[in-house]
N, C-alpha and C positions, 0 to 999 in steps of 0.2 A: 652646492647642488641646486638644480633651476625648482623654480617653485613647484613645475608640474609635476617633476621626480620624487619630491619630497611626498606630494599629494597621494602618485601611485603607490610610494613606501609603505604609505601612512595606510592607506587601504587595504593592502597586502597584508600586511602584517594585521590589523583588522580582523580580514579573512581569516587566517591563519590561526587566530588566536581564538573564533567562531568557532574553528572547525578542532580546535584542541579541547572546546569545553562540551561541544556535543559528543565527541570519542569518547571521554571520561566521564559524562552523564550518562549514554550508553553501555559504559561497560558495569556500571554502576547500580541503575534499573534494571539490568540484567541479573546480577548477582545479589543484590541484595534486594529489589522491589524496588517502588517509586516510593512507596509512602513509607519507606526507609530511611528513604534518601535526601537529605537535606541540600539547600541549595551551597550550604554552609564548604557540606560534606562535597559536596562538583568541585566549588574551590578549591579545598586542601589536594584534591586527586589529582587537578592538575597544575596546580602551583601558582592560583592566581587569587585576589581577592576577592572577599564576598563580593562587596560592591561589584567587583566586574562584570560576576557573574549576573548579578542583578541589572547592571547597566547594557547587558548582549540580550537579556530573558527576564520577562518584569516578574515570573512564578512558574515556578516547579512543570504545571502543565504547560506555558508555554515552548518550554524548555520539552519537554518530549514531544509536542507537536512539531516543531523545530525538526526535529529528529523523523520523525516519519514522512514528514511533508519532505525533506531533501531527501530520502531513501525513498520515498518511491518516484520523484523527478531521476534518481539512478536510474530504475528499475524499469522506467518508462523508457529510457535514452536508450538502453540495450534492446529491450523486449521487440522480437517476430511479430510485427502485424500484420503481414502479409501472407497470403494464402501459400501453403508448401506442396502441398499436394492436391489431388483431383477430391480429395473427400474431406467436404465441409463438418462433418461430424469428425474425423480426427483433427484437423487443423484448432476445432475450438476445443476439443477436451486436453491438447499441447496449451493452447493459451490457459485455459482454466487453471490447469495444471502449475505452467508457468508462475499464473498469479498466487496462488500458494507456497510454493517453493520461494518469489519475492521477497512474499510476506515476511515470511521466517529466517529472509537474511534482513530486513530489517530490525526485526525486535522479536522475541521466542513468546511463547504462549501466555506468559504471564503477566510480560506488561501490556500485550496486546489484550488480555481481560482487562485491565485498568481502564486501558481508552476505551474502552470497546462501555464500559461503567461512568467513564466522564461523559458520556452520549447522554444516557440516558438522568446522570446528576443533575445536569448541565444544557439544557436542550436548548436554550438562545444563546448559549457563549459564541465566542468569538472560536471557540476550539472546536463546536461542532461544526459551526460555518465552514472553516476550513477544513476538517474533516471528512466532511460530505461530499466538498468540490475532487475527493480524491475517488469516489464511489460516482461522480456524474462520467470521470475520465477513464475508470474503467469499464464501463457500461457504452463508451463511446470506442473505447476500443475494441469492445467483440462488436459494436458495429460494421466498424469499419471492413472489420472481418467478414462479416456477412455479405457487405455490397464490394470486397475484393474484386471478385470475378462473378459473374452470372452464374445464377442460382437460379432451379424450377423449382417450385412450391408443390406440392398435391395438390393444394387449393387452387392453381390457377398460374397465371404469368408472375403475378404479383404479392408481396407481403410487405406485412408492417416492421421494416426493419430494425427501427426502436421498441417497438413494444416487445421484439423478439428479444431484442437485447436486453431490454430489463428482465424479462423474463429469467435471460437464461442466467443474469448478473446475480438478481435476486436468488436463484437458486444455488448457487455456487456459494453465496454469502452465507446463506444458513444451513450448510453443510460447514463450512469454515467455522461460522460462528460456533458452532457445536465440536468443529475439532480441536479450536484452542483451547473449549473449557474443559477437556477431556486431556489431563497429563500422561494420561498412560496410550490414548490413542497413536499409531502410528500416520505418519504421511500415508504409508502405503494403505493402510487402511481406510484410510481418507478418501483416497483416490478411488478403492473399488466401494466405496459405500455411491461417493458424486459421479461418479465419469458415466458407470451402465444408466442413472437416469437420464445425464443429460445427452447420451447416448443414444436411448430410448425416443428422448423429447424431439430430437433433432430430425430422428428417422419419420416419426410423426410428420414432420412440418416437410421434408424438400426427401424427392425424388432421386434414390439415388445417380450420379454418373452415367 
């Protein structure tokens, strides 16, 4: 076999073997919690040794940022950013929407409190760093949303299309933040607590159609 075959093999299987120990730390965190879950315990789950698992993920939190960070590069690859219809307040309360229903094919409400608790443990790690760049991206994506297609303001010709975005980011977050720590809340629930505000907010800012 020529060396460069060997090389791609060798990657491949790499990959493959990343992605065999994130499925089984995922189903893992899921079922039993993270601080359950030993990195010991990834191993045995999916039939590889400790070390390995230490040599792919140098700790436990790596290893589920790992896991969010490529579930929501999914979640981004798929996700509507482009405007669908004539009404800028339905188009973002679908993405809003969207981005919660992401969330929760990610990782379900329990380990998202953990990360959600390594924030605030943790506030110069290398996990909030990258954790954040995930909050800059979706905050750029209801941008985008907004400068789709021309928009009249109340205000005028013109708005502050980031500041609106964080806005509307920020508010979506701490409705979310409040729905994961809620086990018994439903999505649905969810949705008619955020949607009529931000609903509301949007009717504020731009003239309907």
């Amino acid at each position: 076999m020529a060396p460069k075959a060997i090389t791609g093999l060798r990657e491949r299987q790499k990959q493959q073997r990343r992605d065999l120990i994130l499925k089984g730390a995922k189903r893992l965190f899921e079922a039993q919690g993270i601080e359950e879950t030993s990195m010991a315990a990834v191993a045995t789950a999916v039939g590889v040794s400790t070390p390995t698992v230490f040599n792919y993920f140098g700790s436990r939190d790596e290893l589920l940022l790992a896991i969010i960070v490529d579930g929501h590069e999914r979640e981004v690859s798929k996700r509507q950013t482009e405007r669908t219809t004539e009404s800028i307040i339905d188009d973002t309360c679908n993405l809003l929407s969207d981005f919660t229903r992401g969330s929760l094919r990610i990782f379900n409400k329990t380990v998202w409190r953990y990360a959600d608790s390594t924030v605030i443990r943790q506030p110069n790690s290398v996990f909030v760093r990258r954790y954040s760049q995930i909050d800059l991206v979706l905050t750029k994506t209801i941008e985008g949303l907004l400068l789709d297609k021309p928009l009249k303001a109340r205000r005028g010709p013109t708005f502050n299309s980031a500041a609106l975005a964080a806005v509307i980011y920020n508010h979506w977050n701490s409705h979310y933040i409040g729905f994961i720590k809620d086990d018994d809340m439903t999505i649905e629930t969810h949705f008619e607590m955020m949607l009529p505000e931000i609903r509301e907010l949007l009717d504020l800012v731009f003239e309907s159609p």
